[in-house]
DSSP file (Angstrom, degrees, kcal/mol; ACC not computed):
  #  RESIDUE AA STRUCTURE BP1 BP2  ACC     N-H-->O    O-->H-N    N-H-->O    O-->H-N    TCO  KAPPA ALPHA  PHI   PSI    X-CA   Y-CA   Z-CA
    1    1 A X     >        0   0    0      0, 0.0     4,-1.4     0, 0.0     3,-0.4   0.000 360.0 360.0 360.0 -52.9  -58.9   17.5  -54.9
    2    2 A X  H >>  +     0   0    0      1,-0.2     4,-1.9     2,-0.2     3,-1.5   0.932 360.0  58.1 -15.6 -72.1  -56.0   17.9  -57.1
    3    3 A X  H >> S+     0   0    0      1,-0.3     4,-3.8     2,-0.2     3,-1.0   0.879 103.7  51.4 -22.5 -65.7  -55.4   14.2  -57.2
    4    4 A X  H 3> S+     0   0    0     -3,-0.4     4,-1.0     1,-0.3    -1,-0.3   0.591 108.5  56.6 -75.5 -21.5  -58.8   13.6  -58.5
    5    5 A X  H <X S+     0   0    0     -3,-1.5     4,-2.1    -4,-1.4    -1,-0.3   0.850 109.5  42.7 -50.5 -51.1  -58.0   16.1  -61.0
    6    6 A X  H <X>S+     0   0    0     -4,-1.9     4,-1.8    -3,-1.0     5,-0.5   0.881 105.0  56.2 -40.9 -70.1  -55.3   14.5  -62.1
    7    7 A X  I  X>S+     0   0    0     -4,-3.8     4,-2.8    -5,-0.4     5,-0.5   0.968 113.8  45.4 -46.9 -72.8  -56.3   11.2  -62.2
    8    8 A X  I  X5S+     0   0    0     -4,-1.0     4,-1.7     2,-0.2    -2,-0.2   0.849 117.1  45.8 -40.2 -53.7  -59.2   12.3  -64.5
    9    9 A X  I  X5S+     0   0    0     -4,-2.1     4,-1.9     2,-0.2     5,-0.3   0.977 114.7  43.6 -49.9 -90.9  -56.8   14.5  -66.6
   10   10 A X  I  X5S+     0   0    0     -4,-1.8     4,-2.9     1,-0.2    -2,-0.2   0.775 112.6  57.0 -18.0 -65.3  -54.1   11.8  -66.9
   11   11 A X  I  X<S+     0   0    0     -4,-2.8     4,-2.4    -5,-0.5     5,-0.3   0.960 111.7  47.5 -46.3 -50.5  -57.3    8.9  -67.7
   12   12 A X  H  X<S+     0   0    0     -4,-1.7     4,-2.2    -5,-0.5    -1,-0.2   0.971 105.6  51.6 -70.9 -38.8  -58.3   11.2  -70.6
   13   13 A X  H  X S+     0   0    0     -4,-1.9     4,-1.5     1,-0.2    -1,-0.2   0.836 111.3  53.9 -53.4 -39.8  -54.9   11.8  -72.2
   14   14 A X  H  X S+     0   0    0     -4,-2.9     4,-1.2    -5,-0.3    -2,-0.2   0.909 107.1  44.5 -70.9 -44.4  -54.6    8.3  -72.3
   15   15 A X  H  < S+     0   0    0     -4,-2.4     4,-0.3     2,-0.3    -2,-0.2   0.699 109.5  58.9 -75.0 -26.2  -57.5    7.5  -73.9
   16   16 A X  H  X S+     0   0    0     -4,-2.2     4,-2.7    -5,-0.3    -1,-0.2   0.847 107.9  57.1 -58.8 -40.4  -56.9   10.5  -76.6
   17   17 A X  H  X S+     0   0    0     -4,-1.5     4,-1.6     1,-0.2    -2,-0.3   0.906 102.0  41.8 -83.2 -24.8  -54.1    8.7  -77.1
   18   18 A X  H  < S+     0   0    0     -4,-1.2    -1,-0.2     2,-0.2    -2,-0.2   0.452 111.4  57.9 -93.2  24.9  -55.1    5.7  -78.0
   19   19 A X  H >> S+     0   0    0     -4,-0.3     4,-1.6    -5,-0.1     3,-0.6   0.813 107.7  52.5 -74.0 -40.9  -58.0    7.1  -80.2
   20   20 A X  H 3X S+     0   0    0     -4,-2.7     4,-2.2     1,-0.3    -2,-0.2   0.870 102.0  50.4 -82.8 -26.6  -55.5    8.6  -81.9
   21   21 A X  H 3X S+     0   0    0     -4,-1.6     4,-0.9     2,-0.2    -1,-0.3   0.536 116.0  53.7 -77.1  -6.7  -53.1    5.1  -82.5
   22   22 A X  H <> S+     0   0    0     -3,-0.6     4,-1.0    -5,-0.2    -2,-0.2   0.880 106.0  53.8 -91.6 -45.1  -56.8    3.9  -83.9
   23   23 A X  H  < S+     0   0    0     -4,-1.6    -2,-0.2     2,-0.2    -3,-0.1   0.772 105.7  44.8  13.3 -94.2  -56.5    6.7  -85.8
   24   24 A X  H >< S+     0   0    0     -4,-2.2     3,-0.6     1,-0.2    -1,-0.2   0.838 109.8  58.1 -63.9 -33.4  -53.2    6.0  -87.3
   25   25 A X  H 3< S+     0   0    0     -4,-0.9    -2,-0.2     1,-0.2    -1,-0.2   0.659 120.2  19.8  11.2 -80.4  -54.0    2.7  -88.1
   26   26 A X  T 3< S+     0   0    0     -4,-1.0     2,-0.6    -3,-0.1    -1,-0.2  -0.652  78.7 135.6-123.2  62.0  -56.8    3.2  -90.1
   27   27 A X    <   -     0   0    0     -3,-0.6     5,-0.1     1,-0.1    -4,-0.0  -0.812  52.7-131.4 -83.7 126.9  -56.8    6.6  -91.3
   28   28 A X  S    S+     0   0    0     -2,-0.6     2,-0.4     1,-0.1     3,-0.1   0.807  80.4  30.6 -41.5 -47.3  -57.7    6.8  -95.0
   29   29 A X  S >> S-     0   0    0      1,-0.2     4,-2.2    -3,-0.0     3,-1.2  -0.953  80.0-112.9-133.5 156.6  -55.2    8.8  -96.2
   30   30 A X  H 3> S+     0   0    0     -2,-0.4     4,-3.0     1,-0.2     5,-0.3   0.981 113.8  50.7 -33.6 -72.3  -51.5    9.6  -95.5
   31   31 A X  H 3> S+     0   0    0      1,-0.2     4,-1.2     2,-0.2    -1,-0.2   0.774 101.7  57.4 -55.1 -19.8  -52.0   13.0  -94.4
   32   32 A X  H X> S+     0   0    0     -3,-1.2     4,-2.1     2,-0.2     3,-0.8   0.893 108.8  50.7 -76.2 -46.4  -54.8   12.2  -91.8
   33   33 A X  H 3X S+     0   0    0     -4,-2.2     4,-3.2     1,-0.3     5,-0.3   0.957 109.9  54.7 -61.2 -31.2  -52.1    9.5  -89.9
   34   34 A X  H 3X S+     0   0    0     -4,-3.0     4,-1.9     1,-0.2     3,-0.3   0.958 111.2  40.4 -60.0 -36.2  -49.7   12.5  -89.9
   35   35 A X  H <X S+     0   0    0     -4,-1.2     4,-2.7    -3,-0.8    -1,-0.2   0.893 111.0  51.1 -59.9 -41.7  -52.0   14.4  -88.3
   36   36 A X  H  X S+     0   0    0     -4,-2.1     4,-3.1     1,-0.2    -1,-0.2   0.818 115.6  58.5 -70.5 -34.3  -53.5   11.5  -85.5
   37   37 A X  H  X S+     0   0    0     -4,-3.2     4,-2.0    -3,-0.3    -1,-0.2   0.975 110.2  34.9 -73.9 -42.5  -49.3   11.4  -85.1
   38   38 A X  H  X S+     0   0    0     -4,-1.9     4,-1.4    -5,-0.3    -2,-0.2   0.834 114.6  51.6 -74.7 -38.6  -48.8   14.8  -84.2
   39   39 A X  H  X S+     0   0    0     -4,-2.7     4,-4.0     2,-0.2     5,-0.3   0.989 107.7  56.4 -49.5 -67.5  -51.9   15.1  -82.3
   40   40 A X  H  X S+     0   0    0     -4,-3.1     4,-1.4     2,-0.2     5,-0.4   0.901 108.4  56.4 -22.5 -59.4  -50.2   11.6  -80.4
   41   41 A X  H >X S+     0   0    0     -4,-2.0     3,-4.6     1,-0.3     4,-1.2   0.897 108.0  41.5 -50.0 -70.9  -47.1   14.2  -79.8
   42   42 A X  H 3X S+     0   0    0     -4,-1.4     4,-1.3     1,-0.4     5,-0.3   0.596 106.9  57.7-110.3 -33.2  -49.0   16.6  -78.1
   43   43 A X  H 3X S+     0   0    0     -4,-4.0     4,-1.4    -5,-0.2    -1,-0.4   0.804 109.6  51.5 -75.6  -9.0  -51.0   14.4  -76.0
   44   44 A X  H <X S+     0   0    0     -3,-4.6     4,-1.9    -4,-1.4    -2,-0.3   0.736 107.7  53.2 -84.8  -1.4  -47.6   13.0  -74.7
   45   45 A X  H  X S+     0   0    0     -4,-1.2     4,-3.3    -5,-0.4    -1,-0.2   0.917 108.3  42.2 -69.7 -50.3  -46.7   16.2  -74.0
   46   46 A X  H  X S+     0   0    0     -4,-1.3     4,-1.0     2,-0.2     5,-0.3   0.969 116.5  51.6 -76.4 -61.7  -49.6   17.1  -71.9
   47   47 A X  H  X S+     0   0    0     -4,-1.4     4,-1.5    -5,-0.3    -2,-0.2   0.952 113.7  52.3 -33.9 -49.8  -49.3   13.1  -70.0
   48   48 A X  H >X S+     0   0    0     -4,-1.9     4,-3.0    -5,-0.2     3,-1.7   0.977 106.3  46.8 -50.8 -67.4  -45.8   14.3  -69.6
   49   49 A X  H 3X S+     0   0    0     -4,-3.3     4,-2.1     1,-0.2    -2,-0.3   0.839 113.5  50.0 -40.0 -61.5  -46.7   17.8  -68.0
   50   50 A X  H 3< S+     0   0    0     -4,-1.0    -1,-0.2     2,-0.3    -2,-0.2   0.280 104.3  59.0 -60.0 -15.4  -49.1   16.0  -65.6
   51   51 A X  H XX S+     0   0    0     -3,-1.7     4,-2.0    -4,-1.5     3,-1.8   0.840 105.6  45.7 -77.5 -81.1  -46.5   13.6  -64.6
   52   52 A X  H 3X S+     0   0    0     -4,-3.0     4,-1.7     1,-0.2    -2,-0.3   0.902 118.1  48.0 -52.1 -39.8  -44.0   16.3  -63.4
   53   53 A X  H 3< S+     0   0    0     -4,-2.1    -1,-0.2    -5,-0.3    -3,-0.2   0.525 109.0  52.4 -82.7  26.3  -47.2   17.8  -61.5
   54   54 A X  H <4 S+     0   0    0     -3,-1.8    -2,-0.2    -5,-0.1    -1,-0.2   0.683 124.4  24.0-136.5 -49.3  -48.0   14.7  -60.3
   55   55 A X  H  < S-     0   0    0     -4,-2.0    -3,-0.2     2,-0.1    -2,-0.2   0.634 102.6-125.2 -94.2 -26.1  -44.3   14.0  -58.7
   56   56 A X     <  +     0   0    0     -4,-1.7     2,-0.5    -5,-0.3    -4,-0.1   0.520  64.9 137.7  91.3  26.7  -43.4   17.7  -58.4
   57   57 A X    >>  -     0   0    0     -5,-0.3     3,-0.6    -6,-0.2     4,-0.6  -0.913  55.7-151.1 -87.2 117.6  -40.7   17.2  -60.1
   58   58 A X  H >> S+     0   0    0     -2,-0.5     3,-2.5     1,-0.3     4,-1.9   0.682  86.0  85.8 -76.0 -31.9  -39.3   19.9  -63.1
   59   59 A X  H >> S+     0   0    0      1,-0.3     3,-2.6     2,-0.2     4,-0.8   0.701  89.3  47.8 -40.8 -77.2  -37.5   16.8  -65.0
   60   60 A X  H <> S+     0   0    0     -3,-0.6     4,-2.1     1,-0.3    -1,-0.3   0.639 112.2  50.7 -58.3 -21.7  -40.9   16.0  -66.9
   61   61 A X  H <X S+     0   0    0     -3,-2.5     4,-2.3    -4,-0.6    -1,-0.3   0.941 109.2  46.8 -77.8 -42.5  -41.3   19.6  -67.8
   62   62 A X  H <X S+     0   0    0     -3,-2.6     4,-1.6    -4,-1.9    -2,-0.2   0.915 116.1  45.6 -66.9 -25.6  -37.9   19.9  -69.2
   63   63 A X  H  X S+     0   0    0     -4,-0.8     4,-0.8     2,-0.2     5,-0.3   0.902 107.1  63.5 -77.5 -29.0  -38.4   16.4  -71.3
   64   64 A X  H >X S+     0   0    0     -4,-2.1     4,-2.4    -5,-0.3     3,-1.7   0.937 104.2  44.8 -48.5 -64.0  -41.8   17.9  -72.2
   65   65 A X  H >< S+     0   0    0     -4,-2.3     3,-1.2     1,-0.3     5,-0.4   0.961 115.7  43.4 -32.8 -89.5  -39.9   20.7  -74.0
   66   66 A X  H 3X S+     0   0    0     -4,-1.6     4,-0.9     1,-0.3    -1,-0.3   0.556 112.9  50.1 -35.6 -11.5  -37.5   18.6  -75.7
   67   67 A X  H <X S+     0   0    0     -3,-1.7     4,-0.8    -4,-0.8    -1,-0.3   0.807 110.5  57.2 -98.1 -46.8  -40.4   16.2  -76.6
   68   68 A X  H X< S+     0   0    0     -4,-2.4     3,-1.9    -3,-1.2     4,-0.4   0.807 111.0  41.7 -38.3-106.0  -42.2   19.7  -77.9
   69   69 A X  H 3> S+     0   0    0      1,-0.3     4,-2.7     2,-0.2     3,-0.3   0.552 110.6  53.2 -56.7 -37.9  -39.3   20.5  -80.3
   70   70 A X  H 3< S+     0   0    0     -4,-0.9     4,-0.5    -5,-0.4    -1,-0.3   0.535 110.4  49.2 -88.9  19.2  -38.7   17.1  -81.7
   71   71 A X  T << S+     0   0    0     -3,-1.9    -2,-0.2    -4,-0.8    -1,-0.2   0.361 109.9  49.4-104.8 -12.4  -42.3   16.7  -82.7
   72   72 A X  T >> S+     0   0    0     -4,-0.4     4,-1.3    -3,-0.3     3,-0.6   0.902 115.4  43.3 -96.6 -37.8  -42.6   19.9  -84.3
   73   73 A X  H 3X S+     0   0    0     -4,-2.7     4,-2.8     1,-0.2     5,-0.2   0.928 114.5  50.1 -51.4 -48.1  -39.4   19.2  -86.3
   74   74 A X  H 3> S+     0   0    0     -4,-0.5     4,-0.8    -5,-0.3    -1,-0.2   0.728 113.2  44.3 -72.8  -1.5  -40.4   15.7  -87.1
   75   75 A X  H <> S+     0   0    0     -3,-0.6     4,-2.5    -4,-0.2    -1,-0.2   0.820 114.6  53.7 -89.7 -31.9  -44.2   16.9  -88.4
   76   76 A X  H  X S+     0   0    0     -4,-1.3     4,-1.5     1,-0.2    -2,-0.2   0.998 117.1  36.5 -87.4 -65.4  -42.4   19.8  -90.4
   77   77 A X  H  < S+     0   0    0     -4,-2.8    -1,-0.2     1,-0.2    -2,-0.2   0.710 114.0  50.0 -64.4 -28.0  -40.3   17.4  -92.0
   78   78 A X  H >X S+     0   0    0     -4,-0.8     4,-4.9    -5,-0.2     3,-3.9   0.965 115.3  53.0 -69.8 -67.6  -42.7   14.2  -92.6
   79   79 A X  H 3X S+     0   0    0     -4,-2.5     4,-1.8     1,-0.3    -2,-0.2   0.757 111.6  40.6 -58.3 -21.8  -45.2   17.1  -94.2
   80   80 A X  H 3< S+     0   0    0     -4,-1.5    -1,-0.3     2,-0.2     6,-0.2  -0.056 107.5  64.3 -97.1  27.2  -42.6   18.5  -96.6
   81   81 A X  H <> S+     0   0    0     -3,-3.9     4,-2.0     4,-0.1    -2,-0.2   0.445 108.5  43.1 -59.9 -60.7  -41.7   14.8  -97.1
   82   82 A X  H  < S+     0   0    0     -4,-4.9     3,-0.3     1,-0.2    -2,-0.2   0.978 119.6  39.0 -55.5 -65.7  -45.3   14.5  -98.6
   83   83 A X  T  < S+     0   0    0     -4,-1.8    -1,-0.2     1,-0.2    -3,-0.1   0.572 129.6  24.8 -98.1  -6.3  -45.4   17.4 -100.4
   84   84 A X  T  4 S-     0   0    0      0, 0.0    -1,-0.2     0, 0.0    -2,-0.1   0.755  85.4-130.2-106.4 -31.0  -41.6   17.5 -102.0
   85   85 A X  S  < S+     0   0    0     -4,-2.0     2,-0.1    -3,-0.3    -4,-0.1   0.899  86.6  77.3  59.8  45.4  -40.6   13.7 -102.0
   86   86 A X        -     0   0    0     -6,-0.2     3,-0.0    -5,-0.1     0, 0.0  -0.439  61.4-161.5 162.4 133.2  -37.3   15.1 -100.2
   87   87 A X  S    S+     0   0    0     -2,-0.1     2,-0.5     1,-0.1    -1,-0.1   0.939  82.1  39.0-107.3 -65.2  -36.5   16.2  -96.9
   88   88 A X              0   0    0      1,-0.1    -1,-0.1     0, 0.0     0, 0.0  -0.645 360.0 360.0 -99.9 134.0  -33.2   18.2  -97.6
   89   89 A X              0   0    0     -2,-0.5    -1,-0.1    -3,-0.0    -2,-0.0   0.451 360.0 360.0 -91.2 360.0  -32.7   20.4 -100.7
């Protein structure tokens, strides 16, 4: 029954993500594609997690983290990119 969880799980993450890469694309304004990207982050995140439960293995969990922290740093910085027109002060 898992499996079939998965499988469903996995199929939907994928498809979030590429709503969201239609998203960035054609987004209207700057600030929507940052969003559709970060959103993008967080569905690889989850594909990642599901990956490691999928293989039982912790690797995916630990890149998951790491994937976690340089998606929140790059959105932080991208969004005070918009709003400063410089990343370091």
């Amino acid at each position: 029954m898992i499996t079939y969880a998965l499988y469903f799980s996995i199929g939907c993450f994928a498809l979030a993500l590429l709503f969201n890469l239609y998203r960035v694309v054609r987004a209207p304004g700057v600030t929507d594609r940052v969003l559709a990207l970060d959103t993008m982050a967080v569905d690889a995140i989850a594909l990642l997690v599901l990956f490691g439960i999928w293989e039982g293995t912790a690797i995916f969990f630990e890149a998951s983290i790491l994937y976690a922290m340089t998606g929140f740093v790059a959105t932080v910085a991208y969004g005070k990119f918009l709003l400063r027109g410089d990343i370091i002060e």
